[in-house]
C-alpha positions as CSV (number, residue, x, y, z in Angstrom):
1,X,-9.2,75.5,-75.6
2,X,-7.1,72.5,-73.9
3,X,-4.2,73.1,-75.9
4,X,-4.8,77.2,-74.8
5,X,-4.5,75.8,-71.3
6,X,-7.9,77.4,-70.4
7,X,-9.1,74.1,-69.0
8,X,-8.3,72.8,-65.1
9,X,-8.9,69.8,-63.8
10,X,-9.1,69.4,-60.3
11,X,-7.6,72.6,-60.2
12,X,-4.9,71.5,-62.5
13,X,-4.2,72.7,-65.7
14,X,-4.5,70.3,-68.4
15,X,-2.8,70.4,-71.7
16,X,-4.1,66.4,-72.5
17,X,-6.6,66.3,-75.6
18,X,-9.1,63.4,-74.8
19,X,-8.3,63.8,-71.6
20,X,-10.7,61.1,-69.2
21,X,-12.4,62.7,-66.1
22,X,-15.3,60.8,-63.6
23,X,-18.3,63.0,-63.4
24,X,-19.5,63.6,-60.0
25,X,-16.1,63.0,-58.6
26,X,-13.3,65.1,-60.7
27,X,-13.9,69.0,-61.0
28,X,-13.4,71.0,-64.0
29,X,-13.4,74.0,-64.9
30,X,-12.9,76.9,-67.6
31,X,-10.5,79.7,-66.9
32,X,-11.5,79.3,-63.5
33,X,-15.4,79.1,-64.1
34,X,-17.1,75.7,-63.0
35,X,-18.1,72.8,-66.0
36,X,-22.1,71.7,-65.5
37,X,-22.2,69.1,-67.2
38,X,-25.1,68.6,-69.3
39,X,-28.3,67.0,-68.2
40,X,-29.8,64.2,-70.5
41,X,-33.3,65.7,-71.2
42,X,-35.8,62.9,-70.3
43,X,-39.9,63.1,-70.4
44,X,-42.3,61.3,-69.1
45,X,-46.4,60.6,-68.8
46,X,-47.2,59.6,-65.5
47,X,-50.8,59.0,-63.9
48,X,-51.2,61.4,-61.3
49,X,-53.3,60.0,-57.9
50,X,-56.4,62.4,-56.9
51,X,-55.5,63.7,-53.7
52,X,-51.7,64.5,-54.7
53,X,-50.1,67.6,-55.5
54,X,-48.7,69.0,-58.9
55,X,-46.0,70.3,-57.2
56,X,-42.2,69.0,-56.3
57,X,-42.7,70.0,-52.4
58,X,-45.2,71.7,-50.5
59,X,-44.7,73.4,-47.3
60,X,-48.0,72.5,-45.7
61,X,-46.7,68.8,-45.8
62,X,-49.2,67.1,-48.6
63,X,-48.4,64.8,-51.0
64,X,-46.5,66.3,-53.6
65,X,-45.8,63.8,-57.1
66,X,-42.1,64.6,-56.1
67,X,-42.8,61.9,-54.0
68,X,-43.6,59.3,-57.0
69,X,-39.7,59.9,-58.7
70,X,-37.3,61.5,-56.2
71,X,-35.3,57.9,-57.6
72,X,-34.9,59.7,-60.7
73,X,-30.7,60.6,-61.7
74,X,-32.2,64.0,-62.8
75,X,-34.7,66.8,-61.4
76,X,-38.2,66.8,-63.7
77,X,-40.7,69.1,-62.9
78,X,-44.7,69.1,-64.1
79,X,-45.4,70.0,-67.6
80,X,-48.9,72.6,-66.4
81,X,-50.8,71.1,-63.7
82,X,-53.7,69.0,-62.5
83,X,-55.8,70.4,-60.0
84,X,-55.2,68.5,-56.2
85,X,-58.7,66.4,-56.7
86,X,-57.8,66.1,-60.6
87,X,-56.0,62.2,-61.3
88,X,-54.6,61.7,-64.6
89,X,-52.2,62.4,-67.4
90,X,-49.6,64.8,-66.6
91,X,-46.4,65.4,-68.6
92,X,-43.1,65.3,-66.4
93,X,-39.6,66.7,-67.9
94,X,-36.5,68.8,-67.6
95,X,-36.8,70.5,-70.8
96,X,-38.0,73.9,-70.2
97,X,-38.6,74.3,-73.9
98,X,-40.4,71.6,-74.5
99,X,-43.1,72.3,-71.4
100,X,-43.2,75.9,-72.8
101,X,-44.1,74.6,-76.4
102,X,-46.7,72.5,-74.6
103,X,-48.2,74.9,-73.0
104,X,-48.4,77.8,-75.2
105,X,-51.8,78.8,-76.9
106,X,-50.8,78.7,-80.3
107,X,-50.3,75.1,-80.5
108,X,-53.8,74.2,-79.3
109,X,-53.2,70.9,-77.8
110,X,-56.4,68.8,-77.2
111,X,-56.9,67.6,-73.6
112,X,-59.2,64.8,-73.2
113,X,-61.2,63.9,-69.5
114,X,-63.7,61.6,-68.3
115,X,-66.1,63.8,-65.9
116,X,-68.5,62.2,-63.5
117,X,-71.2,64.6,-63.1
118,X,-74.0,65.0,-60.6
119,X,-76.5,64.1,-63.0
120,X,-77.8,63.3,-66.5
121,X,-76.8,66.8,-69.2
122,X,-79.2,66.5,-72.1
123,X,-77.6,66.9,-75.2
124,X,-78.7,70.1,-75.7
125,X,-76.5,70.7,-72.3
126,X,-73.7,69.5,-74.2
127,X,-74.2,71.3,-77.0
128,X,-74.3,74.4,-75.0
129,X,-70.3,73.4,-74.0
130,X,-69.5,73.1,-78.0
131,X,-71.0,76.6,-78.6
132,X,-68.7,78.0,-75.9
133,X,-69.7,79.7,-72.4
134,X,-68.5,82.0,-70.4
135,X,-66.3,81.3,-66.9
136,X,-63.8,82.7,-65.2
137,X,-60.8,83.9,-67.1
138,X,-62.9,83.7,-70.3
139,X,-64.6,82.0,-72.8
140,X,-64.2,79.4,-73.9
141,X,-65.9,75.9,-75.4
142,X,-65.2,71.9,-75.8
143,X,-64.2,70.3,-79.2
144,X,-66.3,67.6,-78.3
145,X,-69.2,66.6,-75.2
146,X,-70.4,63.6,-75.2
147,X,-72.0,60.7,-73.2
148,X,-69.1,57.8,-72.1
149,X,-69.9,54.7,-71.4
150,X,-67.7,54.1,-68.6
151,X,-70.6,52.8,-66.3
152,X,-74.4,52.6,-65.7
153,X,-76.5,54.8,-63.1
154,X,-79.6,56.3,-62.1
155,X,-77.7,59.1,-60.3
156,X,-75.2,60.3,-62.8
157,X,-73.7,60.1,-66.0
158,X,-69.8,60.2,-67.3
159,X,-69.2,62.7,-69.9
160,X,-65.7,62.6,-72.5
161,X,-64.8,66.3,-73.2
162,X,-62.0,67.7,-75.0
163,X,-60.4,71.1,-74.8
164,X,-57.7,73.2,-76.0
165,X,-57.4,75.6,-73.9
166,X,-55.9,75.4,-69.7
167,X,-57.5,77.9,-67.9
168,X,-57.8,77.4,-64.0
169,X,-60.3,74.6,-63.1
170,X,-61.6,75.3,-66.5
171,X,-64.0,71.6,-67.2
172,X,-65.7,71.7,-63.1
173,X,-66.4,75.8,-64.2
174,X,-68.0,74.6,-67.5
175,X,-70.3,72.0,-66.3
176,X,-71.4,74.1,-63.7
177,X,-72.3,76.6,-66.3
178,X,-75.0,74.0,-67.5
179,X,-76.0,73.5,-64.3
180,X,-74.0,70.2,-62.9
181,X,-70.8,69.9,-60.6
182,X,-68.1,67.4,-61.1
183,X,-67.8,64.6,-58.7
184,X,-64.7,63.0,-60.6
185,X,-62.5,64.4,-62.8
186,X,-59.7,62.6,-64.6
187,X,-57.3,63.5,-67.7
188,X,-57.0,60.8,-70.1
189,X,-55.0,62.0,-73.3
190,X,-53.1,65.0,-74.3
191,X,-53.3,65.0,-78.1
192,X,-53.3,61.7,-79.1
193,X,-51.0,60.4,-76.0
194,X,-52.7,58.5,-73.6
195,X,-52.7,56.7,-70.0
196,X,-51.9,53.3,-71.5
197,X,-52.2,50.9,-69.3
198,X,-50.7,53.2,-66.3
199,X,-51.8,52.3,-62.9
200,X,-52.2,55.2,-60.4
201,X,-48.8,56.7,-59.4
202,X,-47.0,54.9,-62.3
203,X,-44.8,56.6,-64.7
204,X,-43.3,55.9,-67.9
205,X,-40.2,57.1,-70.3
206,X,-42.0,58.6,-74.1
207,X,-39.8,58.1,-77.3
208,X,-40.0,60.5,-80.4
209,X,-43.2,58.7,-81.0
210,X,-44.9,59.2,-77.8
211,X,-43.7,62.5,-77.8
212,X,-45.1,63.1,-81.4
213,X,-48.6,62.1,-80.5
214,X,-48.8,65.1,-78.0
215,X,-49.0,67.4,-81.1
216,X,-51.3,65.9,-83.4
217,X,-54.1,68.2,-83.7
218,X,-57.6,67.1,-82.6
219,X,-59.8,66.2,-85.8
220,X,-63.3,66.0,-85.5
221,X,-65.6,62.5,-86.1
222,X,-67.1,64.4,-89.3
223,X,-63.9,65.6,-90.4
224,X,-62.1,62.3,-89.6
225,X,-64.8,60.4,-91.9
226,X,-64.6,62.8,-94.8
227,X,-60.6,61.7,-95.2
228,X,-61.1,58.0,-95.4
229,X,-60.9,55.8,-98.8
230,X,-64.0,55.5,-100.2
231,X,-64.4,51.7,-100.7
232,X,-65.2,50.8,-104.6
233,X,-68.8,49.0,-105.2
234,X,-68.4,46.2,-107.4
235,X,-70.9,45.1,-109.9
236,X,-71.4,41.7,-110.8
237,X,-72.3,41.0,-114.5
């Protein structure tokens, strides 16, 4: 294509193989047609703040987490979305495949929160949640409801879910199916890819192997126990 003179340089045709430009400062260009040069595709996990928009601006002037890596050499954008009162895990990238793969049904990503609830659910209530109910935009039902033991109270209780699916506002709508509203909500893991030790507002660059844990499929304690080693009794004589 050089050789072909097809390729200008500053608006100069060049006929150099190997030829040396300075990107953001020389202009190429192909039979007349501007070179973008191509964008390193980066990904991040970053704990979202409640109270901060997943959003890269917002016209009625609140906090958007554009605000949390405008210092970045390239433009990311939210991989889905935590609601504004929702802290947490949220994915952050440039590659529009990857946040498509992400979010599309079939791959059935597990989403784990902590919920702070306005009460104390039986476990019967929780088992309503792994039986599936019914809310706006469908239904649907947890892989797993229970107890956590994040802190002690008369008033309330903290309850670990996991889902798969993303519909809008989809855990607060569940618990107030069983009759309880959600005081705190906060993502925690997508697939097996957690917070770390993220503070609020801090981000950090995933590998292959960070980005490999997002897509290991949730298994269930029973199922979990049923796949390890048996341990081999031994008789004394």
């Amino acid at each position: 294509m050089i050789a072909s003179g097809h390729v200008q340089i500053n608006g100069k045709t060049t006929f150099e193989l190997g030829v040396k430009v300075v990107p953001g400062e020389d202009r190429v260009t192909v039979d007349g047609k501007p070179v973008k040069p191509v964008a390193q595709k980066i990904y991040l996990v970053f704990n979202k703040p409640e109270n901060v928009l997943t959003s890269m601006e917002d016209p009625l002037g609140r906090p958007p987490i554009a605000d949390f890596v405008e210092h970045l050499p390239v433009r990311v954008f939210p991989v889905g979305r935590l609601d504004w009162d929702t802290e947490g895990l949220l994915l952050l990238t440039n590659d529009g495949d990857f946040s498509q793969k992400v979010m599309h049904p079939r791959e059935e990503i597990p989403k784990t929160y902590l919920a702070k609830l306005d009460g104390h659910p039986t476990e019967s209530d929780l088992h309503k949640l792994l039986r599936g109910v019914t809310i706006p935009g469908g239904r649907v039902k947890a892989l797993l409801a229970e107890k956590a033991k994040v802190s002690d109270s008369k008033l309330y209780d903290w309850v670990k879910i996991i889902i798969s699916e993303g519909k809008n506002r989809q855990v607060r709508h569940m618990f107030q199916k069983i009759g309880f509203d959600v005081k705190k909500l906060k993502r925690v893991a997508i697939g097996q890819l957690t917070l770390g030790n993220l503070q609020k507002g801090e981000y950090a660059f995933l590998d292959q192997g960070g980005l490999a844990k997002i897509f290991k499929r949730y298994r269930p304690p029973e199922e979990r126990a049923k796949s390890r080693p048996r341990q081999k009794s031994t008789k004394r004589l």
